[in-house]
N, C-alpha and C positions, 0 to 999 in steps of 0.2 A: 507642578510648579509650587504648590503651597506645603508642599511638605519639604520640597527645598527651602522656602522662605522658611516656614519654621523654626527648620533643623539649626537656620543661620541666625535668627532669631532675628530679623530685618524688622523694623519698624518704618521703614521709609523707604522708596526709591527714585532714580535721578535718571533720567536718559538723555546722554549726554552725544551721542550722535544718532541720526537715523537714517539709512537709504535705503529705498524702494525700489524692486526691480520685477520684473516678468521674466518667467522662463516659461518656455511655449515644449508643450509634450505633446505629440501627434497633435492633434487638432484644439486640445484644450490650452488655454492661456492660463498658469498659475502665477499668485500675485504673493511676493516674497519682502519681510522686512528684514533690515539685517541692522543691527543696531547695540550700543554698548549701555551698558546699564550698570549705576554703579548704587551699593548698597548699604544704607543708615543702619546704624542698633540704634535704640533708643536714647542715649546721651549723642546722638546727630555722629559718633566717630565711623567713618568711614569700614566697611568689614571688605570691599574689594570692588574691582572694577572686572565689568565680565561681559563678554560677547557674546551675544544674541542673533539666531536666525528665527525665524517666525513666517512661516506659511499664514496668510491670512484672505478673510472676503469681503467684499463689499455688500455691504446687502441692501442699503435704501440709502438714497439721496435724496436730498430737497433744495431746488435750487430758488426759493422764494427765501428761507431761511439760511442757507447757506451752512447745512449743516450733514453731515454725512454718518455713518456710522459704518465699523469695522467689528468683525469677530475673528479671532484666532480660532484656525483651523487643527493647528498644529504649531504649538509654541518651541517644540526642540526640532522643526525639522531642518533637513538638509536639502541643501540644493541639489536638482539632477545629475548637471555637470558633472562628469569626472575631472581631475587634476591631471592633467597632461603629464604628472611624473607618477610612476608606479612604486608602491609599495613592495620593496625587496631587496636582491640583492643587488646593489651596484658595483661595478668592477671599472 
């Protein structure tokens, strides 16, 4: 991920939608963000807007504070699902 920001030379970013989903694999629950992010250079001009999938965990809450914390697990991944149309040839 930081060698993308680099390359794009991002000084900032904006996340501008986000939803949260579960897909459940055999018996394990993975916990999925999917989300659009869009990206500063340093005079604030916009360098694009780009969609985001993100495997992530939860690892401690605190419900006195009301404060949670997340780690990305896996920041390019993909969802299990396959797409119901196949990749080929259509006639």
């Amino acid at each position: 991920m930081f060698k993308e920001l680099d390359s794009m030379k991002v000084k900032a970013a904006k996340v501008n939608s986000l939803n949260v989903y579960k897909e459940f694999y055999k018996k394990d629950t993975l916990d999925y963000a999917k989300f659009n992010v869009e990206y500063f250079d340093d005079k604030n001009k916009s360098l694009g807007s780009f969609e985001k999938n993100a495997q992530y965990i939860l690892l401690s809450t605190s419900k006195m504070k009301k404060e949670f914390k997340f780690y990305f697990l896996d920041f390019y991944s993909k969802p299990l699902t396959k797409d119901s149309t196949s990749v080929g040839v259509t006639k």
